[in-house]
BAMIVO-954086 format. One record per residue (C-alpha): residue number from 1; residue in one letter; z, y, x. Coordinates in steps of 0.25 Angstrom, whole numbers, plus 2048, in hexadecimal, padded with zeros to 3 digits. Last residue first. Layout:
@i = NUM&aa = A&w = Z&v = Y&u = X
...
//
This chain:
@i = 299&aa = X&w = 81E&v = 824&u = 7C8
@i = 298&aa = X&w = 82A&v = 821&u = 7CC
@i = 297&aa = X&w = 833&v = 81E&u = 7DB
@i = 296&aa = X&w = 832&v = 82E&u = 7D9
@i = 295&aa = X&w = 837&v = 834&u = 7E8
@i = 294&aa = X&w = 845&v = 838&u = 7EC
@i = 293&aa = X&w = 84A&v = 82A&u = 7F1
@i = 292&aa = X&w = 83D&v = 82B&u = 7FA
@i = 291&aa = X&w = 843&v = 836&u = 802
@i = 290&aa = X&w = 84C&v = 82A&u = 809
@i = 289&aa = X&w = 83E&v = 826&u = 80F
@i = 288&aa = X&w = 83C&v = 819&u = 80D
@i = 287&aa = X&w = 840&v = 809&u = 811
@i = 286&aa = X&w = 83A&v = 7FF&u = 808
@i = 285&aa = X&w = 843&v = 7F7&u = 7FD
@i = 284&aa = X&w = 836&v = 7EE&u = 7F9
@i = 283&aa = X&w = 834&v = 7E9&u = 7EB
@i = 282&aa = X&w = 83B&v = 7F1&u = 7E2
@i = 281&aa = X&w = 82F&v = 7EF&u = 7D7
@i = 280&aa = X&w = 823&v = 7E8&u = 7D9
@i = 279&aa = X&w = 816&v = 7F0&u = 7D6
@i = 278&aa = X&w = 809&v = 7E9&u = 7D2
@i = 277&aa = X&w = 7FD&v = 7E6&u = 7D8
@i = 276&aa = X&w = 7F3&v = 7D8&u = 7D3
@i = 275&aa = X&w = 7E6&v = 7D6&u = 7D8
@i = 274&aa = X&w = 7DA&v = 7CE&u = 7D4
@i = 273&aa = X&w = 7D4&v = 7D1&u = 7E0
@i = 272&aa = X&w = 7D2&v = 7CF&u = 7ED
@i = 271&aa = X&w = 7D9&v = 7CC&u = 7FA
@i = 270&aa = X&w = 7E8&v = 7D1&u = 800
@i = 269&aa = X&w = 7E2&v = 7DB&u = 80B
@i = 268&aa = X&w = 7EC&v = 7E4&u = 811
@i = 267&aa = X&w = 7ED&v = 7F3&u = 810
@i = 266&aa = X&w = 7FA&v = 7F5&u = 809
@i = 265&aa = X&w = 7F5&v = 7EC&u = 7FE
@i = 264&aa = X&w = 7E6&v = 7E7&u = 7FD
@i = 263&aa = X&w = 7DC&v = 7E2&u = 7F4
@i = 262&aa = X&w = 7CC&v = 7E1&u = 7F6
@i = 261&aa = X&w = 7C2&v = 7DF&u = 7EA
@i = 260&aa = X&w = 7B6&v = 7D8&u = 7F0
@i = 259&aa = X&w = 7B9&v = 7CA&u = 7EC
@i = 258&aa = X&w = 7BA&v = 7D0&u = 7DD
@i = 257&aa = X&w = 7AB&v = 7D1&u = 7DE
@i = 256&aa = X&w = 7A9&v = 7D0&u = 7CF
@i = 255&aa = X&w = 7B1&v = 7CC&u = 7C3
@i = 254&aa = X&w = 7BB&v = 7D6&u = 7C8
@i = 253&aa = X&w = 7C8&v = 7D0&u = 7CD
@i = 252&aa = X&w = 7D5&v = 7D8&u = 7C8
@i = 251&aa = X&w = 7DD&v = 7E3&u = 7CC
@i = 250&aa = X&w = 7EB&v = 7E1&u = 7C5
@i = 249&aa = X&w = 7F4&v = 7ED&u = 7C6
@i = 248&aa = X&w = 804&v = 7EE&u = 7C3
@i = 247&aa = X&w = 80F&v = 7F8&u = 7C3
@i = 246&aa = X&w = 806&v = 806&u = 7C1
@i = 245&aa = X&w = 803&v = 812&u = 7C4
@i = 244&aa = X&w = 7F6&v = 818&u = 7C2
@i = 243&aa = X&w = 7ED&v = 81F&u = 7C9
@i = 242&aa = X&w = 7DD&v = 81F&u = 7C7
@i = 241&aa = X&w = 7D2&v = 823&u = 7CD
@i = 240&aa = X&w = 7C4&v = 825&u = 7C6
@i = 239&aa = X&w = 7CA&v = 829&u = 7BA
@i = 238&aa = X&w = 7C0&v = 82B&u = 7AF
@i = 237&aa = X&w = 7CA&v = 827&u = 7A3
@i = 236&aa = X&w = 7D4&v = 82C&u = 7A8
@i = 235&aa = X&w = 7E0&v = 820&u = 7A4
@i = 234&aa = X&w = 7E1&v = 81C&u = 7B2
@i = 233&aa = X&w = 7E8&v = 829&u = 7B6
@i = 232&aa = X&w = 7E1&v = 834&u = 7C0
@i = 231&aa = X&w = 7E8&v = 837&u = 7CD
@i = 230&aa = X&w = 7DE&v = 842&u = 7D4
@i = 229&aa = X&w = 7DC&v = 840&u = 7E2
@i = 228&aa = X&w = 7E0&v = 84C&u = 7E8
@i = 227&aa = X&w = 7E7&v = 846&u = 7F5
@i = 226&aa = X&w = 7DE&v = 84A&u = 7FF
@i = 225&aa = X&w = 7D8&v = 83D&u = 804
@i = 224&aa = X&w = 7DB&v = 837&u = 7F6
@i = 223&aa = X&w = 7D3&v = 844&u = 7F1
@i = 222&aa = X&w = 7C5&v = 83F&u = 7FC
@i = 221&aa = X&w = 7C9&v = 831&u = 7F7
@i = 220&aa = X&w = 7C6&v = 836&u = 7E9
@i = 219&aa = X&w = 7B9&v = 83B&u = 7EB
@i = 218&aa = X&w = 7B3&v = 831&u = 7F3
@i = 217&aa = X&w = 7B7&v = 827&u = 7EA
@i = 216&aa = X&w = 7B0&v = 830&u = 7DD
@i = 215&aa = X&w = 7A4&v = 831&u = 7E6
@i = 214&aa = X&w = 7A3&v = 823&u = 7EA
@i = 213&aa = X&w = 7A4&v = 820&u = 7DA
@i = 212&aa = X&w = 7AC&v = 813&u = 7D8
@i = 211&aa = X&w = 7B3&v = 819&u = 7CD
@i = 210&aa = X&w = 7C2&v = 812&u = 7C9
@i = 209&aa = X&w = 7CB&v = 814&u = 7D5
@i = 208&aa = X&w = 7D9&v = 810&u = 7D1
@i = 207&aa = X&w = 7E7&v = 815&u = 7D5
@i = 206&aa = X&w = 7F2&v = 80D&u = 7D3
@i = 205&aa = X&w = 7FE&v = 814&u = 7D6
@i = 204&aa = X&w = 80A&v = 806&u = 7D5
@i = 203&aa = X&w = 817&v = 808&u = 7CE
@i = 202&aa = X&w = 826&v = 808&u = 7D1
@i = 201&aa = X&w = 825&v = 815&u = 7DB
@i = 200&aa = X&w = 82E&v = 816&u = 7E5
@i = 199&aa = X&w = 820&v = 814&u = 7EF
@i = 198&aa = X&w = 819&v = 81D&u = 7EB
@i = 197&aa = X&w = 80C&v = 81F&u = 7E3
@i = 196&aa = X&w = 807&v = 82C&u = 7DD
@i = 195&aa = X&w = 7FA&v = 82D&u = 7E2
@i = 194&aa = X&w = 7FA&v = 835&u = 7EF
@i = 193&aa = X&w = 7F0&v = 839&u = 7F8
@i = 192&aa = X&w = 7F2&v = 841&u = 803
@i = 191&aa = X&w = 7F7&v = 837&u = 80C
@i = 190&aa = X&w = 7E8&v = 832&u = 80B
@i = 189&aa = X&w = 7E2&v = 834&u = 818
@i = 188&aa = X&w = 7ED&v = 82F&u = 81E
@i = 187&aa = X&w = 7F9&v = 829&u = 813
@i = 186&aa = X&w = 7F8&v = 820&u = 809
@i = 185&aa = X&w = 7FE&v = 828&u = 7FF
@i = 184&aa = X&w = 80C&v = 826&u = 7F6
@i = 183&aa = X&w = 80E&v = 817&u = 7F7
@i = 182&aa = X&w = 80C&v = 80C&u = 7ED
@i = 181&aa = X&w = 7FE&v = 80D&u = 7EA
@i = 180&aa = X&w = 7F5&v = 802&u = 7E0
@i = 179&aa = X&w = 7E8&v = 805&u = 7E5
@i = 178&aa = X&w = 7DB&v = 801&u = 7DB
@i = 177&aa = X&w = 7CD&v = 803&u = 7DF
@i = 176&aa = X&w = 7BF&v = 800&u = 7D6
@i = 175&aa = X&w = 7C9&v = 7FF&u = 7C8
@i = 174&aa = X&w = 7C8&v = 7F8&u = 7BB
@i = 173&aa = X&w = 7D2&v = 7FD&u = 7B0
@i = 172&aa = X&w = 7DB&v = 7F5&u = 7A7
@i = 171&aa = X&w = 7E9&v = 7FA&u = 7A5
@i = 170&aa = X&w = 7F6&v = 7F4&u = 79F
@i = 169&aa = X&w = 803&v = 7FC&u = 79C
@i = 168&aa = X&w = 810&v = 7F6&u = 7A1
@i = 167&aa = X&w = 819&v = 803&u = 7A2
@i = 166&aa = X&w = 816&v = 802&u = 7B1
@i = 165&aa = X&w = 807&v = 802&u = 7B1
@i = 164&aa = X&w = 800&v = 7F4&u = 7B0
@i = 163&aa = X&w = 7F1&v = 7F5&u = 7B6
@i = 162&aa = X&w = 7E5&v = 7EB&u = 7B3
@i = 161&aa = X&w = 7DA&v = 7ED&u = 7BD
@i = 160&aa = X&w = 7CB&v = 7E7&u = 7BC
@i = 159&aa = X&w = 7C3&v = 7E8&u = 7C9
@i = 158&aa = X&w = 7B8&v = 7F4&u = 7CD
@i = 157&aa = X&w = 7B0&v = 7EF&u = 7DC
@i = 156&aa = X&w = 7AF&v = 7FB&u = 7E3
@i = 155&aa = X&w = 7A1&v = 7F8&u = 7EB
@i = 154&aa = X&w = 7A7&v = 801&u = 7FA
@i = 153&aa = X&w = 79B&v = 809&u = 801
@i = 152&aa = X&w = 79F&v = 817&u = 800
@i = 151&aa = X&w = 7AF&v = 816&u = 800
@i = 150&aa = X&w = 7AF&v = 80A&u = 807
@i = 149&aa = X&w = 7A7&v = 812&u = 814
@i = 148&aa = X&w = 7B3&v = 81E&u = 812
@i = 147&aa = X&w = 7BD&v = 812&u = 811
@i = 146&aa = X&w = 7B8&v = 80C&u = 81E
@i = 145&aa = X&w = 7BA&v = 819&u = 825
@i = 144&aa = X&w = 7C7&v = 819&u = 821
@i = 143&aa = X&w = 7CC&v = 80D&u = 828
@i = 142&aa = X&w = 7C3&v = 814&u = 835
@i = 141&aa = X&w = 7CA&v = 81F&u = 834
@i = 140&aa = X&w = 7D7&v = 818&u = 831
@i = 139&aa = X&w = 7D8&v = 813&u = 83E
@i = 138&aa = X&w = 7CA&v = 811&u = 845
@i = 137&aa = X&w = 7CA&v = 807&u = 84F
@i = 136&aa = X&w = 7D6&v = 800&u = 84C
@i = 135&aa = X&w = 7D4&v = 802&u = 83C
@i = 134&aa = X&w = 7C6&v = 7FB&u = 83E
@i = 133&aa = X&w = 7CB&v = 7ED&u = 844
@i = 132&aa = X&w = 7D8&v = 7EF&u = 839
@i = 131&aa = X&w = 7CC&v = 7EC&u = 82F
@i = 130&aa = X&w = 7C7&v = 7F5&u = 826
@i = 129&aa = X&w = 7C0&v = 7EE&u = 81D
@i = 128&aa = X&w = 7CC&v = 7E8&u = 813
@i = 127&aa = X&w = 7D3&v = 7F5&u = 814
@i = 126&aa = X&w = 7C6&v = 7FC&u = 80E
@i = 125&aa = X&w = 7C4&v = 7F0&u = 804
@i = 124&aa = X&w = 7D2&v = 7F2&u = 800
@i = 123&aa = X&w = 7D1&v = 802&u = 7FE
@i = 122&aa = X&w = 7C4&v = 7FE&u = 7F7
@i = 121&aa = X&w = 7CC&v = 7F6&u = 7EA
@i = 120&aa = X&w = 7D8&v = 7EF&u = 7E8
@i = 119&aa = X&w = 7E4&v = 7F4&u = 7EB
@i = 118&aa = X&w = 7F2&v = 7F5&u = 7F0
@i = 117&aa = X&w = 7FA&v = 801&u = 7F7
@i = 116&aa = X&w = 807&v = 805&u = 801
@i = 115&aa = X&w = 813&v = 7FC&u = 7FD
@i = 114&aa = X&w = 80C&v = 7ED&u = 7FA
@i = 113&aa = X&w = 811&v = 7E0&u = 7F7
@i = 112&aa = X&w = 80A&v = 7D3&u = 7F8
@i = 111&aa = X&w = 805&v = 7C9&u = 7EF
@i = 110&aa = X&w = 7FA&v = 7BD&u = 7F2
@i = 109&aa = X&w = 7F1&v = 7B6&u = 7EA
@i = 108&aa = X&w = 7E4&v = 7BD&u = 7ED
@i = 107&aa = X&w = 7EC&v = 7CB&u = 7E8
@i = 106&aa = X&w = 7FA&v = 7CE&u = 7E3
@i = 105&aa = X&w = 7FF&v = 7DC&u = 7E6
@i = 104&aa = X&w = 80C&v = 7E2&u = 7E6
@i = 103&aa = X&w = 810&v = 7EF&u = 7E7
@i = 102&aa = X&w = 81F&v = 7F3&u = 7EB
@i = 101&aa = X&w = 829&v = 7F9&u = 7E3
@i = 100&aa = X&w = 836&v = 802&u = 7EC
@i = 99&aa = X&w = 844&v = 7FE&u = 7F0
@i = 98&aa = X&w = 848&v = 809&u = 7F9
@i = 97&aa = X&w = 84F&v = 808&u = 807
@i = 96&aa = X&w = 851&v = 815&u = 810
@i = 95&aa = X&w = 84A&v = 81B&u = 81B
@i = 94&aa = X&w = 852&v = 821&u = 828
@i = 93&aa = X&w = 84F&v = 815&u = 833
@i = 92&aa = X&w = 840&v = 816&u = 82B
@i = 91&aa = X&w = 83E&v = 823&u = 830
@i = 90&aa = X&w = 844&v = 81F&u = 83D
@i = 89&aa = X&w = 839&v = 815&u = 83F
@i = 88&aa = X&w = 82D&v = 81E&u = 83B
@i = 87&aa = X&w = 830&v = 827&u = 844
@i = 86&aa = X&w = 82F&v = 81A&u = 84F
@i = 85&aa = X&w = 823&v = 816&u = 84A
@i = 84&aa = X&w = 81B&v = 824&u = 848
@i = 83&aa = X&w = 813&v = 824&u = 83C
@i = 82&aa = X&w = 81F&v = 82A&u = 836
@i = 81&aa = X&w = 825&v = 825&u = 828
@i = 80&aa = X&w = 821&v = 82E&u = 819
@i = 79&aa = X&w = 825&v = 820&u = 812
@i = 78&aa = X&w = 816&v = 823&u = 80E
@i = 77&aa = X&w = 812&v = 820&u = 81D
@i = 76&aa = X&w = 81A&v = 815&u = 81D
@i = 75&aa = X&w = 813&v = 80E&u = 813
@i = 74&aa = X&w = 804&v = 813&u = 817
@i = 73&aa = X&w = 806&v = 80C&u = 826
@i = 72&aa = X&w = 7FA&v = 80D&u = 82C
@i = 71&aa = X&w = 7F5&v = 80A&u = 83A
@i = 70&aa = X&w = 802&v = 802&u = 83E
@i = 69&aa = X&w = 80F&v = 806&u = 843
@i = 68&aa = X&w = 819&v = 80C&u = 837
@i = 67&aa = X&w = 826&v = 807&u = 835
@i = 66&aa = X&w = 829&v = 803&u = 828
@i = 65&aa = X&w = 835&v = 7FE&u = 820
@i = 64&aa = X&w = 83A&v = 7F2&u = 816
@i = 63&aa = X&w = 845&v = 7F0&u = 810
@i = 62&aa = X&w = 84B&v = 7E1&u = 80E
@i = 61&aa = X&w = 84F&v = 7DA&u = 800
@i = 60&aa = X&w = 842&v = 7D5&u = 7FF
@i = 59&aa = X&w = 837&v = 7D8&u = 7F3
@i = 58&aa = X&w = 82E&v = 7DE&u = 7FE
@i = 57&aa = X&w = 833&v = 7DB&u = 80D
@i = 56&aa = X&w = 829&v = 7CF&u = 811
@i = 55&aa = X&w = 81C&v = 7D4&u = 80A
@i = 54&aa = X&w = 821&v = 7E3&u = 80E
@i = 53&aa = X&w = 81E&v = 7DD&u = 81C
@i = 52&aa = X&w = 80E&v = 7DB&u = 81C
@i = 51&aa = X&w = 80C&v = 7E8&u = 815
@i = 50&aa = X&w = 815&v = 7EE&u = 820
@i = 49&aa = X&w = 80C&v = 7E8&u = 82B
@i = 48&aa = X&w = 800&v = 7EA&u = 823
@i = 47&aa = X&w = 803&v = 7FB&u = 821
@i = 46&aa = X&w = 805&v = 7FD&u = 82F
@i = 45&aa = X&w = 810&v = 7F8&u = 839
@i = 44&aa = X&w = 820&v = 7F6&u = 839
@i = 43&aa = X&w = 824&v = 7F2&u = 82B
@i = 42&aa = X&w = 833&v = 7F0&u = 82D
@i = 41&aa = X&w = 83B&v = 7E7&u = 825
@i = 40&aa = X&w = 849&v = 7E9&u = 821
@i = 39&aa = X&w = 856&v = 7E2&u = 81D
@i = 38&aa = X&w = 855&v = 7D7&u = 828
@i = 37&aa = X&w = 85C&v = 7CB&u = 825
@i = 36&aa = X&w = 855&v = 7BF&u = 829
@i = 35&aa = X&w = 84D&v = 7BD&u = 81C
@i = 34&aa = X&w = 84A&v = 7CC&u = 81E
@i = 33&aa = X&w = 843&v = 7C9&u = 82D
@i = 32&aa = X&w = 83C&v = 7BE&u = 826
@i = 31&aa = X&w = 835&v = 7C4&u = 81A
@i = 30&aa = X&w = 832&v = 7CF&u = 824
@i = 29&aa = X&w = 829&v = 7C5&u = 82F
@i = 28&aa = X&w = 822&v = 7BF&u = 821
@i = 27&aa = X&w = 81D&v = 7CD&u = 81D
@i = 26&aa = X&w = 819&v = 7CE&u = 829
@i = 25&aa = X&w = 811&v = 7C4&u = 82E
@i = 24&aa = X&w = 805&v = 7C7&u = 827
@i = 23&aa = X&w = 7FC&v = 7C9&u = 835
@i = 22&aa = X&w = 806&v = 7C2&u = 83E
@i = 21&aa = X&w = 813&v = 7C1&u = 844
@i = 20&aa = X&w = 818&v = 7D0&u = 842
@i = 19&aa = X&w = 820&v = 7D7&u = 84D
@i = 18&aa = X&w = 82F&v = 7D6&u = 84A
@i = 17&aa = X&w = 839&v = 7DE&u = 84D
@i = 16&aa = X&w = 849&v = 7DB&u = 849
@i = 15&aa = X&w = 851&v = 7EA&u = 847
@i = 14&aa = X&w = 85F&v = 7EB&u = 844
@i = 13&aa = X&w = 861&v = 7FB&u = 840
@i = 12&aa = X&w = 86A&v = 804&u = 846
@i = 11&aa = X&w = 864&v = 810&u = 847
@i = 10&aa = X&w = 861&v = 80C&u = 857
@i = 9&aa = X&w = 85C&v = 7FF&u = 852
@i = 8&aa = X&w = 851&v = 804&u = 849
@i = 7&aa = X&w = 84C&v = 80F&u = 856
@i = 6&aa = X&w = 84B&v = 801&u = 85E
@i = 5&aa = X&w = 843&v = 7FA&u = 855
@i = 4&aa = X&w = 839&v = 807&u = 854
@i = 3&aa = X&w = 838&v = 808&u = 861
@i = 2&aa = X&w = 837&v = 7F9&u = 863
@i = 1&aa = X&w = 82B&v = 7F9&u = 859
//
């Protein structure tokens, strides 16, 4: 951090540094640094501590930018930035403000925004297990090794969903898995596959798992892992996943074993369902790649 401090104030740029206070302190931490002027926050970490931030920039009149330094960071890995730190840093010195949508989800009484993914579904359970304990001994093999044993052994509990596209049309469906995207991949073993969803855009991807056959999950993680997963619409009758965009999405409680339906945002836990995504639009100026001018904000 004082490399990267020290690189800021040689371009010119006044730089305070602040280590966060405590688990959830961030967002807060922000809040303060741009009531006392500062006109840009920093994300200095993985995908919690920017998570944790974007709580206290979004819908502010600062920017906020990312430095990656913790096991993942998916947001600055689709802002095409460097693993390395101090790379990374003079990236971002030549990166330029834009005003961009941000997700929003409201679950268990709470609302938070969200940059990178939110869901309901086994990709919540499999965060939910995989505890930062297993991560330090394994890294992403042994996060992924979890998925592989969800995969095979996971009850999918199917919930109600009503969905509202942007030209305010109405749909009923019931879904085992649901991930509203925001960014174009994920990155690691599934850079390859790609949705539709970016971060211009004024929509959300949803994309819904509808078969809880462990042959038709095996199957399309196998084309996510390669990129050929095939994008079929919500209205194909025997879709087994599903896209769509749209600017709203309710996931309801089933009448049944709703406590073991998990939610998540950008990798953090917000509690069970019923659940409530929806875009927000010009919510957060972040700073990106000038190239981005050049890509469709649309859908």
């Amino acid at each position: 951090m004082r490399r990267i401090a020290e690189l800021f104030r040689r371009a010119g740029v006044e730089v305070l540094v602040q280590s966060t206070r405590a688990r959830g302190s961030a967002g807060e931490q922000a809040r303060e640094a741009i009531g006392s002027g500062c006109d840009a926050v920093f994300a200095c970490g993985g995908d919690g501590t920017v998570f944790e931030v974007l709580q206290g920039v979004a819908e502010s009149t600062a920017m906020m930018g990312v430095i990656p330094l913790g096991t993942g960071n998916v947001l600055a890995h689709d802002l095409g930035m460097a693993g390395r730190p101090e790379r990374a840093a003079e990236q971002a010195l030549n990166f330029t403000p834009h005003t961009i949508s941000l997700g929003r989800i409201e679950a268990a009484g709470r609302t938070r925004f969200f940059t990178v993914a939110a869901g309901v579904g086994v990709h919540a359970e499999l965060i939910y297990r995989a505890n930062a304990r297993a991560k330090q001994r394994g890294g992403y093999l042994a996060y992924y090794a979890h998925g592989a044993r969800l995969l095979f052994r996971h009850a999918f509990v199917p919930f109600p969903v009503e969905i509202t596209t942007a030209d305010d049309k109405v749909i009923h469906t019931t879904s085992l898995e649901l991930v509203a995207m925001r960014v174009r991949s994920f990155g690691g073993p599934l850079r390859n596959w790609r949705p539709g969803s970016s971060l211009l855009s004024t929509e959300l991807r949803l994309v819904l798992l509808r078969n809880a056959s462990r042959a038709h999950m095996l199957r399309y993680t196998l084309q996510a892992l390669t990129g050929i997963a095939p994008f079929d619409e919500l209205n194909t009758p025997d879709a087994d996943l599903s896209f769509v965009f749209a600017k709203s999405v309710n996931c309801l409680a089933p009448e049944l074993r709703a406590s073991e339906l998990r939610v998540q945002a950008d990798g953090e836990m917000l509690g069970p369902s019923p659940t409530k995504i929806s875009i927000i639009p010009r919510a957060l100026t972040l700073l990106m790649p000038a190239a981005a001018e050049g890509e469709s904000a649309g859908t």
